[in-house]
C-alpha positions as a Markdown table, in Angstrom:
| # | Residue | x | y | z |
|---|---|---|---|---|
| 1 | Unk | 156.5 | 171.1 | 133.2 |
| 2 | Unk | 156.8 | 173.1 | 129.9 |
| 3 | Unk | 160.3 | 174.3 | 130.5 |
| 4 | Unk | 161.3 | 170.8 | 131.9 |
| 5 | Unk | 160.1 | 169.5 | 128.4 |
| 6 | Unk | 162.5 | 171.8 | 126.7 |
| 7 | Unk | 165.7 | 170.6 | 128.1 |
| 8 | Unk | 167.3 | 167.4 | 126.6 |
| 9 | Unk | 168.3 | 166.0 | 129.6 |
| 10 | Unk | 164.6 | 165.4 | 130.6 |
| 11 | Unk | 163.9 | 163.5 | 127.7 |
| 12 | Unk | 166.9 | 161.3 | 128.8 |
| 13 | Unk | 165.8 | 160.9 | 132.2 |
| 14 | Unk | 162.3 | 160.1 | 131.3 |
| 15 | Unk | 163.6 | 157.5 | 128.3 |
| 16 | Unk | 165.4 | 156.0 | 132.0 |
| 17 | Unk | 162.5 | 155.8 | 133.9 |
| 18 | Unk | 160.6 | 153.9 | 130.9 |
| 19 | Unk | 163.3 | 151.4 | 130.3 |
| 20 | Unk | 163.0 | 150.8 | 134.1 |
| 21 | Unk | 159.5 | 150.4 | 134.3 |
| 22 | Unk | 159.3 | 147.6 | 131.8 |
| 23 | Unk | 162.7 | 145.7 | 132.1 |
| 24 | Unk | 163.1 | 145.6 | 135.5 |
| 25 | Unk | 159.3 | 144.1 | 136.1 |
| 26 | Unk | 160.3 | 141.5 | 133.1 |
| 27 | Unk | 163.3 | 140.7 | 134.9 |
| 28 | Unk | 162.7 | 140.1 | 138.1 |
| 29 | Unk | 159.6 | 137.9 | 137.8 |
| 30 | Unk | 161.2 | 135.9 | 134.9 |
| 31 | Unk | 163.1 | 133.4 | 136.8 |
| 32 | Unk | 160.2 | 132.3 | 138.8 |
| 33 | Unk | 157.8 | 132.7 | 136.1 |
| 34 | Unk | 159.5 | 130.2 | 134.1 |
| 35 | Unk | 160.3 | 128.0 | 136.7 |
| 36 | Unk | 156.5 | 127.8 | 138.3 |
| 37 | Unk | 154.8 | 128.2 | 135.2 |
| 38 | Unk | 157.0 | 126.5 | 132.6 |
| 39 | Unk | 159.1 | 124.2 | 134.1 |
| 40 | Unk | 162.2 | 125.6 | 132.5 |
| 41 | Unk | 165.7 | 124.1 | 133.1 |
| 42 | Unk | 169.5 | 126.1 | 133.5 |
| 43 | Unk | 169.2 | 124.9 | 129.9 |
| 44 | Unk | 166.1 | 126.6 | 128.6 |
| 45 | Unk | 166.9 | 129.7 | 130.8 |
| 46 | Unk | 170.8 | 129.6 | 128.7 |
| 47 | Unk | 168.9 | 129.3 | 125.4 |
| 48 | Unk | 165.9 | 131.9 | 126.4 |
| 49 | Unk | 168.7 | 134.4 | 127.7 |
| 50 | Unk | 170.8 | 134.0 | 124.6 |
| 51 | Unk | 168.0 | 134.3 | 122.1 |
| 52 | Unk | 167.4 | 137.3 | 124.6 |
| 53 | Unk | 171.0 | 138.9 | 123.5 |
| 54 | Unk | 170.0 | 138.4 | 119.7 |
| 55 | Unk | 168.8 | 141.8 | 119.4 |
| 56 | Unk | 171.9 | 143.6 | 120.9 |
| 57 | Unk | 174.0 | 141.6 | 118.3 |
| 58 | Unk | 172.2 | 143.2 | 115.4 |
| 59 | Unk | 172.0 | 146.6 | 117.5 |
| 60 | Unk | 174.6 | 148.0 | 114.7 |
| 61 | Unk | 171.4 | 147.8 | 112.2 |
| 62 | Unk | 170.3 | 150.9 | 113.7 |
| 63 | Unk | 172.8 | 152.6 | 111.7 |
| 64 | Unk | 170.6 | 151.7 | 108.5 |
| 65 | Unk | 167.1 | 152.7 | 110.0 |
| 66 | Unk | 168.6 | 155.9 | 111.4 |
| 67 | Unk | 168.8 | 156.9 | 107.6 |
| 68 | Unk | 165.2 | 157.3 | 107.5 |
| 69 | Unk | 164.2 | 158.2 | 111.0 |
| 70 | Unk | 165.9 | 160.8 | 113.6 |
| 71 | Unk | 167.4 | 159.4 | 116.9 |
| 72 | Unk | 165.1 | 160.6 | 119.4 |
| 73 | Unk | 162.0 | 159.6 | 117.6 |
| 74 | Unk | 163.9 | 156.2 | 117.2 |
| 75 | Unk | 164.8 | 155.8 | 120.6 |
| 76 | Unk | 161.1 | 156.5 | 121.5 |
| 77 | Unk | 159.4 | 154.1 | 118.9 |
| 78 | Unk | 162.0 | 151.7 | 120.7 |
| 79 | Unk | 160.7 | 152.5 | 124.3 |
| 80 | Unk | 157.3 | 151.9 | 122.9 |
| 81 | Unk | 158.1 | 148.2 | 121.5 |
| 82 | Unk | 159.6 | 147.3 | 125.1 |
| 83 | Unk | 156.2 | 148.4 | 126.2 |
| 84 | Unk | 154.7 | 145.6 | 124.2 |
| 85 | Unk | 156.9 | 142.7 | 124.4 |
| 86 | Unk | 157.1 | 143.2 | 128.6 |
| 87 | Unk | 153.0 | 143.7 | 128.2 |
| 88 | Unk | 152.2 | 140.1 | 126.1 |
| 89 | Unk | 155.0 | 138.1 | 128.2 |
| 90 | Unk | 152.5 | 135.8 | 130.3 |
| 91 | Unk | 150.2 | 135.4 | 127.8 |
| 92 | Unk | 150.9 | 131.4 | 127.3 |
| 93 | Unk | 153.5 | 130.1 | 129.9 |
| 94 | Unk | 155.0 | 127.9 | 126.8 |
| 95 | Unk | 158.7 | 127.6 | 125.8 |
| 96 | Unk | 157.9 | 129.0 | 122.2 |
| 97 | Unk | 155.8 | 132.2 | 123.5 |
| 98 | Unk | 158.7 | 132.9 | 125.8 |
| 99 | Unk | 161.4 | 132.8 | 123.5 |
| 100 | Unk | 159.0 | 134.8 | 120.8 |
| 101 | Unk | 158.4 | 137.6 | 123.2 |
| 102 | Unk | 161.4 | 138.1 | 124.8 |
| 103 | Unk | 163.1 | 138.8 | 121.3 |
| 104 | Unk | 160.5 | 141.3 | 120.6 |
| 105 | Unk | 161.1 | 142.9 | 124.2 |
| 106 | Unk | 164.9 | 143.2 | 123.4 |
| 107 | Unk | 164.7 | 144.5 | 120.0 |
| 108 | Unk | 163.0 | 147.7 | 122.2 |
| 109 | Unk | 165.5 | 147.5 | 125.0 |
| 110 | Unk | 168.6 | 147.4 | 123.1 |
| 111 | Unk | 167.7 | 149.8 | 120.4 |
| 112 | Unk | 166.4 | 152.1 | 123.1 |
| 113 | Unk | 169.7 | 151.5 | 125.4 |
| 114 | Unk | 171.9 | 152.0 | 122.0 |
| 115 | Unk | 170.0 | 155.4 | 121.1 |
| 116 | Unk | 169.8 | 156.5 | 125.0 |
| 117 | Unk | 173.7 | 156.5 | 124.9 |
| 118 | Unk | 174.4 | 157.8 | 121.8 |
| 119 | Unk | 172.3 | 161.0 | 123.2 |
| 120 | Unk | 173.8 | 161.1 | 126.3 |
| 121 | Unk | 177.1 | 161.1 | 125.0 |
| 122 | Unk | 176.2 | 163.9 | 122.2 |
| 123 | Unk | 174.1 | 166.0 | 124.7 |
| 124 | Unk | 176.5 | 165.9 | 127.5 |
| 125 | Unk | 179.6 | 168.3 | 128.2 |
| 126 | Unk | 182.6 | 166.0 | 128.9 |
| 127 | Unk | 183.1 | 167.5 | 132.4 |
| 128 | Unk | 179.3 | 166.7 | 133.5 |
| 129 | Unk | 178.7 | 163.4 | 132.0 |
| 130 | Unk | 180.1 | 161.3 | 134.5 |
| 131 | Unk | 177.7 | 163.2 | 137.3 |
| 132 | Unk | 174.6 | 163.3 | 134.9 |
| 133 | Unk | 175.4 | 159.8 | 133.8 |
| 134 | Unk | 175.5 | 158.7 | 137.6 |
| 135 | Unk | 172.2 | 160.7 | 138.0 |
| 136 | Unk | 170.8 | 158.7 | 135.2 |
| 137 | Unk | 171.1 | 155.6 | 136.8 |
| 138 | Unk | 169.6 | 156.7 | 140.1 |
| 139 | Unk | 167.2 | 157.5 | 138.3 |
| 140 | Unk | 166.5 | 154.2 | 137.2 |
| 141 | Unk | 167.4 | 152.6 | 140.7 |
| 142 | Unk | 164.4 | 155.3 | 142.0 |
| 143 | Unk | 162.3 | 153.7 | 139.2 |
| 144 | Unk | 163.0 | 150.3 | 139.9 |
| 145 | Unk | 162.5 | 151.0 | 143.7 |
| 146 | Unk | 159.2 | 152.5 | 143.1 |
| 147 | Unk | 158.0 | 149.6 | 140.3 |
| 148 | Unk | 159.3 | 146.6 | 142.3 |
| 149 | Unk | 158.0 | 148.0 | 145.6 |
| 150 | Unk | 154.3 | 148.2 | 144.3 |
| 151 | Unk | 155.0 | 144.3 | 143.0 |
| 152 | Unk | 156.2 | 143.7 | 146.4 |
| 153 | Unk | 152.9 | 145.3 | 148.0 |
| 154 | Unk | 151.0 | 143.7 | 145.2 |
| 155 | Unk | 152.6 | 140.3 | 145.6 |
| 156 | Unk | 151.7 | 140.2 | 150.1 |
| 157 | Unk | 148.5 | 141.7 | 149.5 |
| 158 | Unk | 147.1 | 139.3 | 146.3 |
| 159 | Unk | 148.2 | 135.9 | 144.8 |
| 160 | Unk | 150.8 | 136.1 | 142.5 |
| 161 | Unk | 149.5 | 137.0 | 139.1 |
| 162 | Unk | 152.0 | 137.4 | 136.2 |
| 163 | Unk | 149.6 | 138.5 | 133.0 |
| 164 | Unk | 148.7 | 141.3 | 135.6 |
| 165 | Unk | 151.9 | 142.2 | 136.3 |
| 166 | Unk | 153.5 | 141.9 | 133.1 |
| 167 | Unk | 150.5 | 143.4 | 131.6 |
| 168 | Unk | 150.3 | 146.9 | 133.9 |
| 169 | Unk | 153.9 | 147.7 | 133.4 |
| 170 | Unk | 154.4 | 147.3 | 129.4 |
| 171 | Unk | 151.3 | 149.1 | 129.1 |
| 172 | Unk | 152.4 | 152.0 | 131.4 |
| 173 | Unk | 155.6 | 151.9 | 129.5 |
| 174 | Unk | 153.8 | 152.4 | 126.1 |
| 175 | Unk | 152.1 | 155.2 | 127.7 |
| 176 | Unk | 154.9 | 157.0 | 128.4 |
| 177 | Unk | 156.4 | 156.3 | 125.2 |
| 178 | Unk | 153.0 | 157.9 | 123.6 |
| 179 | Unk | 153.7 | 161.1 | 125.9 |
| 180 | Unk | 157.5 | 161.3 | 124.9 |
| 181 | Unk | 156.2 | 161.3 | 121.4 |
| 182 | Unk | 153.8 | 163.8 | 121.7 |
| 183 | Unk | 154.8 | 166.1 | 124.2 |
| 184 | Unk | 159.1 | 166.5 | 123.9 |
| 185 | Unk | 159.9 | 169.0 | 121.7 |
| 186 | Unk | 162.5 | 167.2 | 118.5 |
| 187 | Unk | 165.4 | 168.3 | 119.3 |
| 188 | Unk | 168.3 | 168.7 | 117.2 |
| 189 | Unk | 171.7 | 167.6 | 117.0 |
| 190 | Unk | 175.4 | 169.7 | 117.2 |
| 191 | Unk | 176.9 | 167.5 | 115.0 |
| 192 | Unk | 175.9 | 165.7 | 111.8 |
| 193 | Unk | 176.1 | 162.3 | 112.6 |
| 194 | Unk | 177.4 | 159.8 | 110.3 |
| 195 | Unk | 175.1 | 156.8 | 108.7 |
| 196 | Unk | 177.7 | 154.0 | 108.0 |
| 197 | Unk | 179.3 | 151.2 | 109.4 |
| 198 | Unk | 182.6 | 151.4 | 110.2 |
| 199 | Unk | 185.2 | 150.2 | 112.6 |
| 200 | Unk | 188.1 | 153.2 | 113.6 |
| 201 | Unk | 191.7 | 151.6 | 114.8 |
| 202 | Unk | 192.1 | 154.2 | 117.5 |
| 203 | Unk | 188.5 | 152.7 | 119.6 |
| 204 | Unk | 190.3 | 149.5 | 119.9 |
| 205 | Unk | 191.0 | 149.1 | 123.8 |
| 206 | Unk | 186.7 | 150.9 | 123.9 |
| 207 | Unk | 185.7 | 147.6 | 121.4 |
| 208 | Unk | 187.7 | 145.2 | 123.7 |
| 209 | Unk | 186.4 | 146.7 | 127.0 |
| 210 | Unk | 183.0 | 146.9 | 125.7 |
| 211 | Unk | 183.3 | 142.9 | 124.2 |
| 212 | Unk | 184.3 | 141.7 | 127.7 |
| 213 | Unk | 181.7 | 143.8 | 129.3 |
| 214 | Unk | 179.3 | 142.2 | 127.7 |
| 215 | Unk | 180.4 | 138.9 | 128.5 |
| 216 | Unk | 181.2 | 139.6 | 132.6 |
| 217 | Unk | 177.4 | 141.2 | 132.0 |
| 218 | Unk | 175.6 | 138.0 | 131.2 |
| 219 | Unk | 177.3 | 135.7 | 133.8 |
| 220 | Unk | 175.9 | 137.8 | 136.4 |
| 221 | Unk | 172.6 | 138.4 | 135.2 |
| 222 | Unk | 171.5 | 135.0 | 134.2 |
| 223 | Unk | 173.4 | 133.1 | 136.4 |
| 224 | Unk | 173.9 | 135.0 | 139.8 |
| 225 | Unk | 169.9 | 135.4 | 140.1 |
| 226 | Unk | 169.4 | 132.0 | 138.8 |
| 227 | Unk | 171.9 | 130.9 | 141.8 |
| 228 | Unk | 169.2 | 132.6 | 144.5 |
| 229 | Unk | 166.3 | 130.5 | 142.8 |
| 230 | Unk | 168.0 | 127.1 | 142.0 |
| 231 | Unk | 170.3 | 126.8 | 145.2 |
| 232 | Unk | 168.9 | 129.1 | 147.8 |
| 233 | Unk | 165.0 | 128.4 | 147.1 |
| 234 | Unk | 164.1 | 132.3 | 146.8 |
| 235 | Unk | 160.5 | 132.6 | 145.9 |
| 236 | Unk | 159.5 | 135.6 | 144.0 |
| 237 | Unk | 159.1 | 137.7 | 146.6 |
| 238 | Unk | 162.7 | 137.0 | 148.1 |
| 239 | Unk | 163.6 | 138.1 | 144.4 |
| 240 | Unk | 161.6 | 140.9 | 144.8 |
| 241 | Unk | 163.3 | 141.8 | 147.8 |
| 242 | Unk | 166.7 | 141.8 | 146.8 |
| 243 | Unk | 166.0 | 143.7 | 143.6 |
| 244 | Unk | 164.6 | 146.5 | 145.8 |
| 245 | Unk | 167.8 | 146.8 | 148.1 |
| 246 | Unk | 169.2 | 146.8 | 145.4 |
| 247 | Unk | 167.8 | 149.4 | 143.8 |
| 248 | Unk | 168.3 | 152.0 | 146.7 |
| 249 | Unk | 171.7 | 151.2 | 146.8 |
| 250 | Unk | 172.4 | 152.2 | 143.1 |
| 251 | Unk | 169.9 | 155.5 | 144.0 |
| 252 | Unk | 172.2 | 156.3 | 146.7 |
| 253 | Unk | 175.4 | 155.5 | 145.3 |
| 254 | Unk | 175.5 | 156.0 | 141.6 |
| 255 | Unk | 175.6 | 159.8 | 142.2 |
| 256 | Unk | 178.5 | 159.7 | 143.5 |
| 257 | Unk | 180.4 | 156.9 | 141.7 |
| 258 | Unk | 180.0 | 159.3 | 138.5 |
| 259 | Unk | 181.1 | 162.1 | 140.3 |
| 260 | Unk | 184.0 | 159.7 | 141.7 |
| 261 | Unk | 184.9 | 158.6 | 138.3 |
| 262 | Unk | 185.3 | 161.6 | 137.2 |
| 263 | Unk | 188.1 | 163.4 | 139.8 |
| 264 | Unk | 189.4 | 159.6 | 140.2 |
| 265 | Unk | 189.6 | 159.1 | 136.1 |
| 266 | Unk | 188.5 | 156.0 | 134.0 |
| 267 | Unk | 191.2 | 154.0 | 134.9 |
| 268 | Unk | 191.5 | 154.0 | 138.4 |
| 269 | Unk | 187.6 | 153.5 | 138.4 |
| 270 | Unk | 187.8 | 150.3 | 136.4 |
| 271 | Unk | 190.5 | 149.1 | 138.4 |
| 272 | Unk | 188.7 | 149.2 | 141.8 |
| 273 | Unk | 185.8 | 147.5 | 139.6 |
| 274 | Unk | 187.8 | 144.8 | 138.2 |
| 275 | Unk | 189.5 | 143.7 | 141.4 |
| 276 | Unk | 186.3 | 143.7 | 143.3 |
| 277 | Unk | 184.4 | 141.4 | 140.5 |
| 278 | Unk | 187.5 | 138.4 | 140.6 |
| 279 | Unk | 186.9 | 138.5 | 144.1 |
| 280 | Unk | 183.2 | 138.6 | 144.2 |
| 281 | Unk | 183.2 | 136.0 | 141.0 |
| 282 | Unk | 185.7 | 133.7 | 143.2 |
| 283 | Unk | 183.1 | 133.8 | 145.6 |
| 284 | Unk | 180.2 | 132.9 | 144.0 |
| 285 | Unk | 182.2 | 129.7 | 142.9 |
| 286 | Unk | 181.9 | 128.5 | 146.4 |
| 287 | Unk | 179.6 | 130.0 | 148.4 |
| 288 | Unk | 176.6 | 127.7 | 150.6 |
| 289 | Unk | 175.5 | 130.2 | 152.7 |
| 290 | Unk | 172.5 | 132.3 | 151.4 |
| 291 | Unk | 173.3 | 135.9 | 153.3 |
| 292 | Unk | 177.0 | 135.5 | 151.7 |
| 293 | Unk | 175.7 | 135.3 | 148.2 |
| 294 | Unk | 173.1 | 138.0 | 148.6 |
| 295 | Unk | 175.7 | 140.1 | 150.3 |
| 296 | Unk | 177.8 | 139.4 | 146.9 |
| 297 | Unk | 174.7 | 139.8 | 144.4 |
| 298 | Unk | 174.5 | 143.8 | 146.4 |
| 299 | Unk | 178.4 | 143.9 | 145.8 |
| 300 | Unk | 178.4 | 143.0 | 142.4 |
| 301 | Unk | 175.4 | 145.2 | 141.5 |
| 302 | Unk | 177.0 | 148.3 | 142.5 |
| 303 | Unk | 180.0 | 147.4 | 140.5 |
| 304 | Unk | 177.8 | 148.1 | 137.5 |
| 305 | Unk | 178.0 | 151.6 | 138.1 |
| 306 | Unk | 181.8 | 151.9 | 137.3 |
| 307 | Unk | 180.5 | 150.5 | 133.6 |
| 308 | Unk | 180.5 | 154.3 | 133.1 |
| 309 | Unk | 183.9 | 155.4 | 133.0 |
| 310 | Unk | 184.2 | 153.1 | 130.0 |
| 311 | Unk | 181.4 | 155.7 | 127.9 |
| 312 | Unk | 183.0 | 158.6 | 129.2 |
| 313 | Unk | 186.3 | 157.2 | 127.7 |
| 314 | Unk | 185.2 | 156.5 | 124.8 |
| 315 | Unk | 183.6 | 160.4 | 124.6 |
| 316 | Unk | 186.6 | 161.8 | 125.2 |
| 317 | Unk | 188.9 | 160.0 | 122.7 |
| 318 | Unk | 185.3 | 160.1 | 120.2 |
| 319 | Unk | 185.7 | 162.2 | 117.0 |
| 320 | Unk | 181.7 | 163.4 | 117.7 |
| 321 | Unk | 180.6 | 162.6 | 114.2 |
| 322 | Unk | 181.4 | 158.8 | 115.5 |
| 323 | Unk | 178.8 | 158.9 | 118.0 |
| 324 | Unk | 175.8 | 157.4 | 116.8 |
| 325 | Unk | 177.5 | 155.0 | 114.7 |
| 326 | Unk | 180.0 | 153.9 | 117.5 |
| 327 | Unk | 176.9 | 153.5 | 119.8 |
| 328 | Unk | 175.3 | 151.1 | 118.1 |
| 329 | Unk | 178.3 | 149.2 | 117.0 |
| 330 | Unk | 179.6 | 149.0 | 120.5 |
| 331 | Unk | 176.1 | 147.0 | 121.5 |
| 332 | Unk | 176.4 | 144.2 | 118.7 |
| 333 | Unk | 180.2 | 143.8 | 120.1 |
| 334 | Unk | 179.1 | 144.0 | 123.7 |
| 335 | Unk | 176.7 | 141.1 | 122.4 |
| 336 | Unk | 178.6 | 139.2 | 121.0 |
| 337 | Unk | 179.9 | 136.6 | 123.9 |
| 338 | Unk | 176.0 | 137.4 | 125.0 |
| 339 | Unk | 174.7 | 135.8 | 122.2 |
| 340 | Unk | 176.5 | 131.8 | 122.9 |
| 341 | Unk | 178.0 | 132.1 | 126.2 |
| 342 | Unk | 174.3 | 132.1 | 128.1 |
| 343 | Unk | 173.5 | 129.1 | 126.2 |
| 344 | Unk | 177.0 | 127.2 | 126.4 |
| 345 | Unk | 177.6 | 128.1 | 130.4 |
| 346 | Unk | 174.0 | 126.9 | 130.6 |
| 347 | Unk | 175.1 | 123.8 | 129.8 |
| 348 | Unk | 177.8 | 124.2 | 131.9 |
| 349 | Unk | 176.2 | 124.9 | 134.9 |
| 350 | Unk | 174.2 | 121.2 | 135.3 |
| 351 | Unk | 177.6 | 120.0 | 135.7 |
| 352 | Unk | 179.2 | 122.0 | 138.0 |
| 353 | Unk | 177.9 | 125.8 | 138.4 |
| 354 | Unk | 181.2 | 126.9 | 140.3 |
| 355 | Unk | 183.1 | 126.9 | 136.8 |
| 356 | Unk | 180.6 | 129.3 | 135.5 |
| 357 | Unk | 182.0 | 132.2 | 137.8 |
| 358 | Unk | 185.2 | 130.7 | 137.3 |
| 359 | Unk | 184.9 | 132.1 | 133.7 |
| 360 | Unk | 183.5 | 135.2 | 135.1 |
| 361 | Unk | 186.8 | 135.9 | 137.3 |
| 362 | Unk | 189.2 | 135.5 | 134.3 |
| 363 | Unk | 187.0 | 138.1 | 132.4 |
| 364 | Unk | 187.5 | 140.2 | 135.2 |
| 365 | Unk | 191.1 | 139.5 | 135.2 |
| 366 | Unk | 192.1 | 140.1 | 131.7 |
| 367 | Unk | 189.8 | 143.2 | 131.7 |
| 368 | Unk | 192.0 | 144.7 | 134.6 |
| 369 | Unk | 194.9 | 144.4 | 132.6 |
| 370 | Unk | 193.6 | 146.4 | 129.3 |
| 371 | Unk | 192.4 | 148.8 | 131.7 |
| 372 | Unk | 195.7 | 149.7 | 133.0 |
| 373 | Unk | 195.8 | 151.0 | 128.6 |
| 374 | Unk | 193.6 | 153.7 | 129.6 |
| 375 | Unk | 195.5 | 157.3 | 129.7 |
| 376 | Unk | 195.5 | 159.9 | 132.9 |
| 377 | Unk | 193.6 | 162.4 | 130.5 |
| 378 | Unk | 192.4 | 160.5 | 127.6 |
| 379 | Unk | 191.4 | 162.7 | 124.6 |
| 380 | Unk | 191.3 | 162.2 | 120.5 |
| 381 | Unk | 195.2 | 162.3 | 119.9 |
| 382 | Unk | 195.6 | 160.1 | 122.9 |
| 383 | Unk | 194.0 | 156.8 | 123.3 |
| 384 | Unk | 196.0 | 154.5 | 125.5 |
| 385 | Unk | 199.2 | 155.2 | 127.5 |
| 386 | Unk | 201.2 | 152.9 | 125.5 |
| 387 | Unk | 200.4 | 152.8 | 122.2 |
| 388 | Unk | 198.6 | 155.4 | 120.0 |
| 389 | Unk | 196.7 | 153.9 | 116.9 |
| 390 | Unk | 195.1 | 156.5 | 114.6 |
| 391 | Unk | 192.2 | 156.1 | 112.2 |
């Protein structure tokens, strides 16, 4: 355990299995939590899920607190506050407590997912983060099976109790948090990084991919698992279900999309991704049969893995002092289209929910095209195939 302790990487794979432990139990019990217990609406599930993405707007303050505190004890104390928000989320089934606790579990998340990548990305050789990036998320797939299984069990075994639930996995998750602190040596970094908000010309195509990310992200997070409640009827353990396929399908595949990305390249990777997501998103738009769309929710899941070509672009064009920085701003413009387009598709989908993933396939779309930018070997003097900006 001692010399496990002593190598980075473990810190980032425990840091994984945190983050899983508490988001993934907030996650999938929210939809039914607020449903049964709250009577929420697509339009209080829009506002909760927007006020949700307020955090990973301001994720670029981190640059500011990181002037008085060191990453990894940051992205620690971060872990620790997702602890807390996941633990108090039942505690009154009202609109206000909701929206009040779900801010505080996101200022955790985000800061922790900002800080957990700008690590990575620091820590990492170029020619192994793809694999250890891939391992990283089986990681948190073997996580989420293991956490959602034991609410599966729970849920057969015993009525459904969400302050429980909730309860058990924020405070196991400030647990660990308490052990990271104590027991993971501080480690330092190779590079100096720097403190200050900036934007460089030459990340331009890496802001844009990151921006429409963020925007592809949330249509299929509030409103494909939303779909399964609202149209399909799935109770929680249906949810529960689904999550858990899901889950062993991104342990058994992940591995090997990084290590696919990486003798395939960044841009043939986000191609494959982007044609499958217009199709799946087309799809969605139209589909009345329940094993189609969970057959698409699987699909569109694993597509989440090929998010990781775009980090491994962006750390091989980085200049390494940029890391940190970058990291942070690339959450608040990731967030951006988080923070309104919940909210406004929200209101949206009481009309007609089929132009929701309408939106979702031209995101798709245009993203394929700026993904044809990417080079064959992308590095700091070349950023795109055909046009080179520099700083």
């Amino acid at each position: 355990m001692e010399n496990f302790l002593k190598d980075r990487k473990s810190l980032l794979f425990l840091l994984a299995v945190g983050n899983s432990i508490a988001f993934a139990t907030w996650q999938v019990l929210l939809n039914n939590f607020v449903v049964e217990r709250a009577a929420f609406t697509g339009e209080e599930i829009g506002l909760l899920q927007s006020l949700r993405e307020v955090p990973g707007f301001l994720a670029f303050t981190a640059i500011g607190i990181l002037i008085f505190i060191r990453q990894q004890s940051f992205a620690i104390l971060s872990l620790i506050t997702l602890g807390i928000g996941t633990a108090i989320t039942a505690f009154f089934p009202t609109a206000l407590w909701l929206y009040f606790t779900t801010v505080v579990m996101s200022f955790g998340f985000h800061y922790l997912e900002a800080m957990h990548n700008a690590l990575s990305l620091q820590w990492l050789e170029k020619d192994e983060a793809p694999k250890v990036l891939g391992q990283l998320l089986s990681v948190r797939a073997i996580s989420n099976l293991l956490v959602l299984g034991s609410i599966y069990l729970y849920l057969i075994f015993f009525p459904t109790n969400y302050m429980f639930i909730y309860l058990s996995a924020g405070g196991l998750t400030v647990l660990l948090g308490i052990f990271c602190w104590r027991a993971v040596p501080k480690f330092e970094v190779s590079v100096a990084q720097r403190t200050e908000l900036f934007l460089r010309k030459k990340y331009w195509l890496y802001y844009l991919l990151t921006f429409l990310a963020g925007a592809r992200r949330q249509i299929f997070v509030v409103f494909a698992g939303f779909l399964m409640v609202e149209k399909f009827g799935f109770d929680v353990e249906n949810v529960v279900m689904l999550t858990l396929v899901n889950a062993v399908l991104t342990f058994l595949l992940a591995p090997k999309i990084g290590s696919l990305i990486g003798y395939i390249g960044e841009r043939r990777a986000l191609t494959l991704e982007y044609l499958g997501l217009i199709l799946i998103f087309i799809s969605y738009a139209f589909v009345n049969s329940a094993a189609v769309a969970v057959a698409l929710y699987l699909l569109d899941h694993i597509f989440f893995a090929m998010a990781i070509a775009i980090k491994t672009y962006f750390q091989k064009i980085a200049d390494p002092a940029d890391i940190a920085a970058t990291s942070s701003i690339s959450f608040t413009i990731n967030h951006i289209a988080a923070v309104v387009l919940p909210a406004a598709l929200g209101l949206i989908w009481v009309i007609n929910h089929s132009v929701v993933f309408f939106v979702g396939a031209g995101i798709a779309a245009f993203s394929l095209g700026l993904a044809q930018l990417i080079p064959d070997n992308p590095k700091e003097n070349l950023v795109t195939r055909r046009i080179n900006l520099t700083t």
